[in-house]
Structures are given as structure tokens and as C-alpha cells.
N, C-alpha and C positions, 0 to 999 in steps of 0.2 A: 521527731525523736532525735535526729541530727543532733538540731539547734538545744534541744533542752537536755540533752545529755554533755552538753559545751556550754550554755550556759551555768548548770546548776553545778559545773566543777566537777562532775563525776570522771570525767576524760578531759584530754588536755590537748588532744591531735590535733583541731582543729577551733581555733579562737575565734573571737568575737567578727572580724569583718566576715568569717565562713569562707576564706578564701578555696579552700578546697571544694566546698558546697559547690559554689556559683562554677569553679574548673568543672565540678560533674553535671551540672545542670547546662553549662556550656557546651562541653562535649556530646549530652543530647538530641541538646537542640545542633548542633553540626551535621550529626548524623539523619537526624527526625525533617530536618527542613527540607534537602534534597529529595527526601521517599515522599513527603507531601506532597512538593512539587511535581514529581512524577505519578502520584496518584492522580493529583488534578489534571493532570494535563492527558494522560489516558482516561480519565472519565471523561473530558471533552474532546479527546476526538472520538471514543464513543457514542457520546452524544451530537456530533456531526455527522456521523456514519448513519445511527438512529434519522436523523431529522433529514437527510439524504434519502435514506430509502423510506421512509414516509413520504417525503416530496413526492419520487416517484410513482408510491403506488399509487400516490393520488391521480398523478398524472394519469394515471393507466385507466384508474377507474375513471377519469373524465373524459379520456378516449375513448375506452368501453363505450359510457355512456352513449356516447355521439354517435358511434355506429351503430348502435339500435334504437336507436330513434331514426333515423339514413333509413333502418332495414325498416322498420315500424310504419315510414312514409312509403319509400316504395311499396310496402304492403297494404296501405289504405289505397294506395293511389291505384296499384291493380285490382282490389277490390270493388272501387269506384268505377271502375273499365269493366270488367266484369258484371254488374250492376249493370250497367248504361245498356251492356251488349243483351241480358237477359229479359230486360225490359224494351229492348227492341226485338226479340225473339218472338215474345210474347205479344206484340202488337203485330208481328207478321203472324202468328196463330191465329191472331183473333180475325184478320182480315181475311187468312186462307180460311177461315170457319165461316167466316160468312159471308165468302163467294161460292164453297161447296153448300151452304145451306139456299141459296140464290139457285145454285145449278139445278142441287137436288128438286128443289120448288120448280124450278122450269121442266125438268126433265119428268115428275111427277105430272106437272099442268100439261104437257105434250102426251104422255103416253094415255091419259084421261083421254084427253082431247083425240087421240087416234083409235083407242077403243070405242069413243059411241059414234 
């Protein structure tokens, strides 16, 4: 609207090279380039900050991880001990069972044996 109210002769403020135009378009960009610059530059160290504590939580979660699977193994590993210990329980069961069934058989065979 500027340029076509300067060009078509209606106003006369401002002629053909637009020198006043290109001052206000200058003065703008003066002002506009600095706030850009500072927008960018606090968007990335936001996005430092972001990619920072990302890193971390990763870290954290791949620590996490590690100690439960640490706790995971100790807990197979005394499962497996427990197992071993129960299954040796059991084989003293079976063995106390069948020396009380041996005894009882003898002590049965003798008390026969003294009754007739």
C-alpha cells in the first residue's frame, strides 16, 4: 500500500527508491534480529537442559535395571539353595522312613517271635 500510494502520485512523502520504506523495514529488522537471536538461544539451552535430564533418567533407569536383575539373581540363586536343601530333606525323610519301617518290621518279627 506503501509503494502504490508513492507510486500512483497520490502522496509524495516518500519516492521511488522508498528510502524511508527500507529506514522502517531496517529499523525492524534492528530490533527483530537481537529477540530472535535470543529466542534461539533460550530454546537451546532448553533443549540442553531437556536432553540433560533425559540422559539422566536414562541413566537411572539403566541403573534401576541392573539392580533388579543383581536382586532377581540373588533371588534364583537362594531359591536354587533352598531347592537343593529341600530335596535333601526329603531324601533324609525317605531314608528315616525306611529304617522306622525296617525297625518297625524287626520289632514286629521279634515280638511274634517272643509270643509263640
Amino acid at each position: 500500500m506503501w509503494i502504490a500510494l508513492n507510486v500512483a502520485n497520490v502522496t509524495q512523502f516518500d519516492v521511488y527508491p522508498f528510502i524511508l520504506l527500507n529506514l522502517a523495514f531496517s529499523l525492524q529488522a534492528a530490533y527483530a534480529a537481537p529477540l530472535i537471536l535470543l529466542a534461539q538461544t533460550r530454546q537451546a539451552d532448553r533443549d540442553k537442559a531437556l536432553a540433560d535430564a533425559d540422559a539422566r533418567h536414562r541413566e537411572d533407569l539403566a541403573k534401576a535395571h541392573l539392580e533388579r536383575q543383581e536382586i532377581a539373581t540373588r533371588q534364583s540363586e537362594q531359591i536354587l539353595g533352598l531347592l537343593e536343601q529341600n530335596t535333601q530333606l526329603t531324601k533324609m525323610t525317605q531314608q528315616l522312613s525306611a529304617r522306622i519301617e525296617k525297625l518297625t518290621d524287626e520289632i514286629h518279627r521279634r515280638v511274634l517271635s517272643a509270643a509263640s
